[in-house]
DRENDRENVEX-238812 format. One line per field, with one value per residue: residue in three letters; x, y, z of N, C-alpha, C in turn. Coordinates in Angstrom, 1 decimal, always signed. Atoms other than C-alpha are relative to their C-alpha. Layout:
# residues N
rest <- c(ALA; ...)
n_east <- c(X; ...)
n_north <- c(Y; ...)
n_up <- c(Z; ...)
ca_east <- c(X; ...)
ca_north <- c(Y; ...)
ca_up <- c(Z; ...)
c_east <- c(X; ...)
c_north <- c(Y; ...)
c_up <- c(Z; ...)
# end
This chain:
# residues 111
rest <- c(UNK; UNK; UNK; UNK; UNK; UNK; UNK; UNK; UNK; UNK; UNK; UNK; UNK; UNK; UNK; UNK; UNK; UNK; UNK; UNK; UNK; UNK; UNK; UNK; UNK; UNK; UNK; UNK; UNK; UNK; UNK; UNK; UNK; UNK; UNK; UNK; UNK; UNK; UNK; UNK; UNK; UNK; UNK; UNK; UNK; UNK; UNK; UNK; UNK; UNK; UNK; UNK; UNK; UNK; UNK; UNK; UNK; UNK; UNK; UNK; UNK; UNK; UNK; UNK; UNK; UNK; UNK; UNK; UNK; UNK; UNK; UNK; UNK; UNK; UNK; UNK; UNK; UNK; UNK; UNK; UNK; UNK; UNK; UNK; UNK; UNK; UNK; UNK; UNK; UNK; UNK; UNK; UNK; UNK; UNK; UNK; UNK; UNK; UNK; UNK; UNK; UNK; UNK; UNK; UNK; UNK; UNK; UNK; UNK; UNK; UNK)
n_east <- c(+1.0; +0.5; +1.7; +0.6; +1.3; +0.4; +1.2; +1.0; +1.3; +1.3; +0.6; +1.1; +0.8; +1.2; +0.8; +1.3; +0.7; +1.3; +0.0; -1.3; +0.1; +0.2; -0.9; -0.1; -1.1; -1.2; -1.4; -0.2; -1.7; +0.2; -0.9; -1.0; +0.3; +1.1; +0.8; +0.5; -1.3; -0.5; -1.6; +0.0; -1.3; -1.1; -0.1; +0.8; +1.6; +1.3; +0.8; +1.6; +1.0; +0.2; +0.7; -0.9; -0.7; +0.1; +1.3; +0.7; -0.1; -0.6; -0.8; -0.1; -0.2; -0.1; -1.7; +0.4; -0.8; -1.1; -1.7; -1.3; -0.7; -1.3; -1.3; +0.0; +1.6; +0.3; +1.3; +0.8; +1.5; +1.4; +1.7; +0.5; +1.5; +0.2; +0.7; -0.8; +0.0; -0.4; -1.1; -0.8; +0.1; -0.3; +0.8; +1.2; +0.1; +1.2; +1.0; -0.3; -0.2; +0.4; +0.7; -0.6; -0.8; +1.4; -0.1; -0.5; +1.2; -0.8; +0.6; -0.3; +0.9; -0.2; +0.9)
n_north <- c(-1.0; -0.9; -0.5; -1.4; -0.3; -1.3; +0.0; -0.8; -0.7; -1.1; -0.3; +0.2; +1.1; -0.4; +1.1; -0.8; +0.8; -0.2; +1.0; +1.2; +1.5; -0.1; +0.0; +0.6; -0.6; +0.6; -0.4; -0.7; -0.3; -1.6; -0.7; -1.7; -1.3; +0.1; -1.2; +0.0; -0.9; -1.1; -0.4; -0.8; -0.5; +0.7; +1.6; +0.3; +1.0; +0.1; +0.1; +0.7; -0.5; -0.6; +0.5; +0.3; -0.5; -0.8; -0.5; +0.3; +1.3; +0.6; +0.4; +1.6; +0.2; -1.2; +0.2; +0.2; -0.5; -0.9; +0.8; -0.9; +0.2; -0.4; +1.5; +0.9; +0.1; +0.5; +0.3; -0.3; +0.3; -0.4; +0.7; +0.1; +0.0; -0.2; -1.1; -0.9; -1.6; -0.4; -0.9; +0.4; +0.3; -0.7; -0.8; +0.2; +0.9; -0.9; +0.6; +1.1; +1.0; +0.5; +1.1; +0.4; +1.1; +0.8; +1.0; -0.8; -1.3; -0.9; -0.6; -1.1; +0.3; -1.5; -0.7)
n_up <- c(+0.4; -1.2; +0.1; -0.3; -0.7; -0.1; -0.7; -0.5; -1.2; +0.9; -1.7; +0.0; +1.0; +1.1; +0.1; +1.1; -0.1; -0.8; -0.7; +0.6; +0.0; +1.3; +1.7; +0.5; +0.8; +0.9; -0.7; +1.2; +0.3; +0.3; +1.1; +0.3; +0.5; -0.1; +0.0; -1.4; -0.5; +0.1; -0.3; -1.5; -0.6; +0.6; +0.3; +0.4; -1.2; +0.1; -1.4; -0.7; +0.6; +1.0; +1.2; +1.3; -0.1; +0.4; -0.3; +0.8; +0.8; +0.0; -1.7; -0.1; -1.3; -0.4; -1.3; -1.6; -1.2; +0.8; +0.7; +0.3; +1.0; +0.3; +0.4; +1.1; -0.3; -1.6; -0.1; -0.9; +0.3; +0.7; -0.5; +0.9; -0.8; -1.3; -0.4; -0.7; -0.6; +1.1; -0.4; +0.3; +1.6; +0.6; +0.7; -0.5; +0.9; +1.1; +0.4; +1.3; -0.8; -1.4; +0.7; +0.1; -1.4; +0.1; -1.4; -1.1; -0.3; -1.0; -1.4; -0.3; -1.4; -0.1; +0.8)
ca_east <- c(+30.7; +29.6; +25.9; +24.4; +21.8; +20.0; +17.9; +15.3; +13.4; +10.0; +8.6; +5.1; +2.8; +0.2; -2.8; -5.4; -7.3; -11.1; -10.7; -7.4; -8.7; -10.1; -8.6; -7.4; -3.6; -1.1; +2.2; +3.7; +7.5; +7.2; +9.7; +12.4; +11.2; +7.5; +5.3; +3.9; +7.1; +7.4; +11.1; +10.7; +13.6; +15.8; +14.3; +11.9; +8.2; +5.5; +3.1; +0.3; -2.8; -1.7; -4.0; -2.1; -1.6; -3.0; -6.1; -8.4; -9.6; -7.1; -6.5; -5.9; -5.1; -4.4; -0.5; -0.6; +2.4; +5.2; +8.1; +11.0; +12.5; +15.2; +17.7; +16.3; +12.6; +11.2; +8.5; +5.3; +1.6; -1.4; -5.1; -7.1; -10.5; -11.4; -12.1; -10.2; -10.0; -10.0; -9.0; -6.3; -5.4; -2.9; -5.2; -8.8; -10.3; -11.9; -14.9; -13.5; -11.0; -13.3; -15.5; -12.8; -11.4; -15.0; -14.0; -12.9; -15.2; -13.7; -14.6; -14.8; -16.0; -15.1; -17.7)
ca_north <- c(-14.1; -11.5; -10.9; -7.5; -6.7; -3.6; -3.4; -0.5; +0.9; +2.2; +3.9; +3.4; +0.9; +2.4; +0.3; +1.0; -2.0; -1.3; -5.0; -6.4; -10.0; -9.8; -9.5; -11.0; -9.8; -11.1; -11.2; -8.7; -7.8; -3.3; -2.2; +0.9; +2.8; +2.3; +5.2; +4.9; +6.0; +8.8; +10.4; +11.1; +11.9; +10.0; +6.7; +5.6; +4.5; +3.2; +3.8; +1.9; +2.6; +3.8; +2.4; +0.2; +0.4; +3.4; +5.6; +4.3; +2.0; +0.4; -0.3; -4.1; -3.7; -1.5; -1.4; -3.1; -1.7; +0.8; -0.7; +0.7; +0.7; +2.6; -0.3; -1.9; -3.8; -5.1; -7.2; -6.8; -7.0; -6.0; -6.2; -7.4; -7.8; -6.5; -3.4; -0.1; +3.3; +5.3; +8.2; +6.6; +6.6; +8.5; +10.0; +9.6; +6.5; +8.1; +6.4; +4.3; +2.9; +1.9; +0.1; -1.6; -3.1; -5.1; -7.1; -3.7; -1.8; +1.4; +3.4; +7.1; +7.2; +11.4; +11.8)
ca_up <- c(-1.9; +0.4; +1.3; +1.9; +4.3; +5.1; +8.4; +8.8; +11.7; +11.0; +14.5; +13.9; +11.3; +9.3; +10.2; +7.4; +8.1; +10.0; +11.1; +10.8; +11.6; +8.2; +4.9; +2.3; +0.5; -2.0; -1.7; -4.5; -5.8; -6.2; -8.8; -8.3; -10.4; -9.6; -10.2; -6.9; -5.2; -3.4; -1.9; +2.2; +4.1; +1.4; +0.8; -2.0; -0.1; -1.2; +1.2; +3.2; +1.5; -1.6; -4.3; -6.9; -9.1; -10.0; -8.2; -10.8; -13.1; -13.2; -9.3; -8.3; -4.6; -2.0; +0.0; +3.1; +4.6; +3.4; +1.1; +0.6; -2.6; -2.7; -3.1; -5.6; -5.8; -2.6; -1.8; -0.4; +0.1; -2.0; -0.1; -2.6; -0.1; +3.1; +4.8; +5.2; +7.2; +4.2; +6.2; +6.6; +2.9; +1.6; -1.2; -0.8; -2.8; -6.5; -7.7; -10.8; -8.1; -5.4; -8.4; -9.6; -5.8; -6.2; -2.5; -0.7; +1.4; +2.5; +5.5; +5.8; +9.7; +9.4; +6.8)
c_east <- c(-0.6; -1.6; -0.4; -1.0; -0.2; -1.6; -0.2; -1.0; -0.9; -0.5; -1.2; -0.3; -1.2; -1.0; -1.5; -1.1; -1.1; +0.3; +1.2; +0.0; -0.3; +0.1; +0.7; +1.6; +0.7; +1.2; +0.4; +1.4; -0.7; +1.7; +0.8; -0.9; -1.5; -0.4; -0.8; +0.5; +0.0; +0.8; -1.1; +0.8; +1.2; -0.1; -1.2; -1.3; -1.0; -0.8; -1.3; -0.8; -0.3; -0.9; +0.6; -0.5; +0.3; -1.7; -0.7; -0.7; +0.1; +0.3; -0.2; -0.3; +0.4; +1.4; -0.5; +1.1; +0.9; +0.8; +0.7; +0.9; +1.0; +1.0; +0.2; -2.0; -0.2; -0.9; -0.9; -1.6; -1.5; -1.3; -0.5; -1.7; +0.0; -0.6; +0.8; -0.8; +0.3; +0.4; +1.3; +1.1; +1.1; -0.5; -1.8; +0.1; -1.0; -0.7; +0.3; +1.2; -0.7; -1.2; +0.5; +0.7; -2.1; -0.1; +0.8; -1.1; +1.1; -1.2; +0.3; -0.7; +0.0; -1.3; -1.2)
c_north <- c(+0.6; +0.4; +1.5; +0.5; +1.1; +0.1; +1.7; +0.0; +0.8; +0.1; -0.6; -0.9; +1.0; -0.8; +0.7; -0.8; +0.4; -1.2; -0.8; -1.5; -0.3; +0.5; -0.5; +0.5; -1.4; +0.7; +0.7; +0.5; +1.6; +0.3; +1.6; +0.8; +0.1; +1.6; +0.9; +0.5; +1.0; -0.2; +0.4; -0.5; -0.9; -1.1; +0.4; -0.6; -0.4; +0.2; -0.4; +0.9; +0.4; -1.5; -0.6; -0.9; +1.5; +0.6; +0.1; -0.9; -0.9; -1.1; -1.7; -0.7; +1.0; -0.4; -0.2; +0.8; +0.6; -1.0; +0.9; -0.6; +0.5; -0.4; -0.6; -0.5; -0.9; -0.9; +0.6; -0.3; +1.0; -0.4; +0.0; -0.6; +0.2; +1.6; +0.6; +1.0; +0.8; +1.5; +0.1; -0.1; +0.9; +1.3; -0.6; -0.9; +0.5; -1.2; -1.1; -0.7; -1.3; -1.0; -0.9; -1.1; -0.3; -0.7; +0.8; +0.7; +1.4; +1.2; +1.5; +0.0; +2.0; +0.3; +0.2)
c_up <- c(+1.3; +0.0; +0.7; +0.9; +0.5; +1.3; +0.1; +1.0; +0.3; +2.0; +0.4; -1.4; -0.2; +0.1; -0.6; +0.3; +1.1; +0.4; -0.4; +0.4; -1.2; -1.3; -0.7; -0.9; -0.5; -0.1; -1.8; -0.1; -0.8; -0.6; +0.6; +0.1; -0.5; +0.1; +1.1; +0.8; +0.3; +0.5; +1.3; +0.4; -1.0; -0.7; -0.9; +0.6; -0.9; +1.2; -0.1; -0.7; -1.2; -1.2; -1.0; -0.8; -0.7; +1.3; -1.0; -0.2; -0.2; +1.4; +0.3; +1.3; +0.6; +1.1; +1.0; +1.0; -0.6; -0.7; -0.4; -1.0; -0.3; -0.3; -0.6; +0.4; +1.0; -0.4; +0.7; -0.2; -0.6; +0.7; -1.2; +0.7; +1.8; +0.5; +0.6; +0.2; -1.4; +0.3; +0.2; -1.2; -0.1; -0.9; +0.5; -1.5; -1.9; +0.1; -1.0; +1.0; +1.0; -1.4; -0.3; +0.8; +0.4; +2.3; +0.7; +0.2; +0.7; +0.7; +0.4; +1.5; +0.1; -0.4; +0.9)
# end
């Protein structure tokens, strides 16, 4: 049986975290054909910061680090308490999200 492996080289890290000594993530398996997903230069991403798993409501946790699905479903990590750069963010955090992630503070330092 032959095994497959697929290394990627990301330039830079996305560091959303205001104090990355502290916070709290769970480890999470992201789906294909996650909603989340967008296409840049080829590959399926989730990306750091995006809200999941919706900007709402609904939201549970916030991406700690890109994943790349394109291959199939990845793992990865969900913050579920701590403190981000919310400039940082992909989208900005709405209001029914940011009630929702009860054990996130986020940080506009622009505003």
């Amino acid at each position: 049986m032959a095994m497959k492996f697929k290394t990627t080289s990301y330039a830079n890290k996305t560091e959303i975290l205001m104090f990355p000594d502290h916070y709290v993530a769970e480890a999470h398996t992201f789906l294909q054909n996650d909603a989340a997903a967008v296409t840049e230069n080829g590959h399926k991403i989730i990306k750091a910061g995006t809200i999941y798993p919706a900007n709402g409501a609904t939201a549970v946790g916030v991406v700690f680090q890109d994943v790349d699905v394109t291959d199939g479903d990845a793992s990865g990590a969900l913050i579920v308490h701590g403190f981000i750069d919310a400039t940082k963010l992909p989208a900005e955090p709405e209001a029914a999200a940011q009630t929702a992630l009860k054990l996130i503070k986020f940080y506009n330092l622009t505003a």
